[in-house]
C-alpha positions in Angstrom: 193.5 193.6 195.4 194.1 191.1 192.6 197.4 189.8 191.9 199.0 188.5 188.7 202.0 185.8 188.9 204.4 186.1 185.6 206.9 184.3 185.8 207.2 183.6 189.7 206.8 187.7 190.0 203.7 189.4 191.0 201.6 192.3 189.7 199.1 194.0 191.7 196.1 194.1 189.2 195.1 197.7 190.3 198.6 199.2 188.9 198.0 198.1 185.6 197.3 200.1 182.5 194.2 199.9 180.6 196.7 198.8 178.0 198.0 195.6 180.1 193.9 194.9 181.4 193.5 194.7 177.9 196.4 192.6 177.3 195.5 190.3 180.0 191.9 189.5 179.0 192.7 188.4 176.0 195.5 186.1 177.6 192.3 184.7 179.8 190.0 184.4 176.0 193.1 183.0 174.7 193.6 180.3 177.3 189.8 179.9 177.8 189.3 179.2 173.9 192.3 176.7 174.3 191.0 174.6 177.0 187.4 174.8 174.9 189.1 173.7 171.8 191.2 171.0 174.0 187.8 169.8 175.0 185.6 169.5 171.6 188.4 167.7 170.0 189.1 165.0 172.8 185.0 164.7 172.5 185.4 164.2 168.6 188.1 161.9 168.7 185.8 159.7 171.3 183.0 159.6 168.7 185.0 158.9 166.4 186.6 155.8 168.2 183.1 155.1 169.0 181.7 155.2 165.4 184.5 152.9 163.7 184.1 150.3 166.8 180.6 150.5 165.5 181.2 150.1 162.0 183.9 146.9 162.8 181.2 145.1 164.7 178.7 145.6 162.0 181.8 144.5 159.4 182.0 141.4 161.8 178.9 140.7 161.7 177.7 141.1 158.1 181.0 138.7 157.6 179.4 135.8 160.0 176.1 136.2 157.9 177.9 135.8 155.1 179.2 132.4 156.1 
């Protein structure tokens, strides 16, 4: 017996329509995609920080050559 909380109420799984299992798996895709999504861009925005530390370094150093 699976239950489903909705706003603080909950839903026994095994009285739902096919309609509402329906429903609900693409509320689980939906949220799953999110927290993927979530995920790939907090790992871009590290590279990125990562890759323009780089390239300020490099800036630095090329400058100290320079001198």
């Amino acid at each position: 017996m699976t239950k489903v909380t909705l706003d603080d109420v909950e839903y026994d799984l095994d009285n739902f329509t096919e309609d509402q299992k329906n429903l609900l798996r693409e509320i689980n895709f939906n949220n799953t995609l999110s927290t993927n999504l979530k995920y790939q861009l907090s790992s871009l925005k590290v590279v990125a920080d990562l890759l323009v530390d780089k390239l300020k370094k490099s800036l630095k150093e090329e400058a100290s050559n320079d001198d």
